[in-house]
C-alpha positions, -999 to +999 in steps of 0.1 A: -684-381+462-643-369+456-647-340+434-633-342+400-594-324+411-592-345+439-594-373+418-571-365+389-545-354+420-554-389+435-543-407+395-513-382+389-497-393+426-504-433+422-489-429+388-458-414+403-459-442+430-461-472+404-432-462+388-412-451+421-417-488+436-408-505+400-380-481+401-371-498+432-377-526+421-355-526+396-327-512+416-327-542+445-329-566+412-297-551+397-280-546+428-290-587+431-270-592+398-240-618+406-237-632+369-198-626+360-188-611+328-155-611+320-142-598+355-176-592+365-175-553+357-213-557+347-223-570+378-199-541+396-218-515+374-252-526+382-249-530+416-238-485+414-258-480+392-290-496+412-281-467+439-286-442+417-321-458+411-330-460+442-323-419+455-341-411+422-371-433+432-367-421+468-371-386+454-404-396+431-420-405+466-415-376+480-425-353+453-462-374+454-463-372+488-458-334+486-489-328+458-506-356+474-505-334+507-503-300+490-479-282+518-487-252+518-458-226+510-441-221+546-404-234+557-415-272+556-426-268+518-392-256+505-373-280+530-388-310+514-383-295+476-346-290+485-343-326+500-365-340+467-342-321+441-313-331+461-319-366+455-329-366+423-297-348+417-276-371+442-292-401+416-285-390+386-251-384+395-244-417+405-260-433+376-239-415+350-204-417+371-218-459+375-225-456+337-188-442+325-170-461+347-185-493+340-179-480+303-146-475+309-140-507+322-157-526+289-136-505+266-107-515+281-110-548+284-117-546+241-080-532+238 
């Protein structure tokens, strides 16, 4: 029998792996996005935007792996954290810069 921590460490990491793949998912479909718009700045702002996705969803896998794994606190531990919170912040970044420049673009085209 898996004893009962096991098993709620077992739910919590295919949680996080569900919603890293749709993540990535999502990210190849909007990268995929060819429909023009005007001068096709939506299609431009999914396709940097869909990057962002995919380091954040990147970063979700490696953070389940981690508990999944439970590294114990030594040099390999903290490496991983860094390279986990670097992509989530590498992501992010890229999703909001995607999101005000694609902004940016809209609003001008309404002037």
């Amino acid at each position: 029998m898996i004893e009962t921590d096991r098993l709620l460490n077992i739910i919590a990491q295919a949680g996080s792996f569900i919603a890293a793949f749709a993540a990535i998912t999502a990210g190849v479909i909007m990268s995929s996005v060819t429909k023009k718009f005007g001068t096709g700045i939506l299609a431009s702002g999914f396709k940097s935007i869909s990057i962002g996705v995919i380091f954040i969803a990147m970063g979700i896998i490696i953070d389940a792996v981690n508990s999944y794994l439970q590294l114990s606190t030594n040099i390999y531990s903290v490496a991983v954290l860094i390279i986990k919170e670097a992509l989530f912040v590498i992501g992010t970044y890229i999703i909001v810069i995607g999101s005000k420049n694609t902004g940016d673009k809209l609003e001008s085209l309404t002037k």
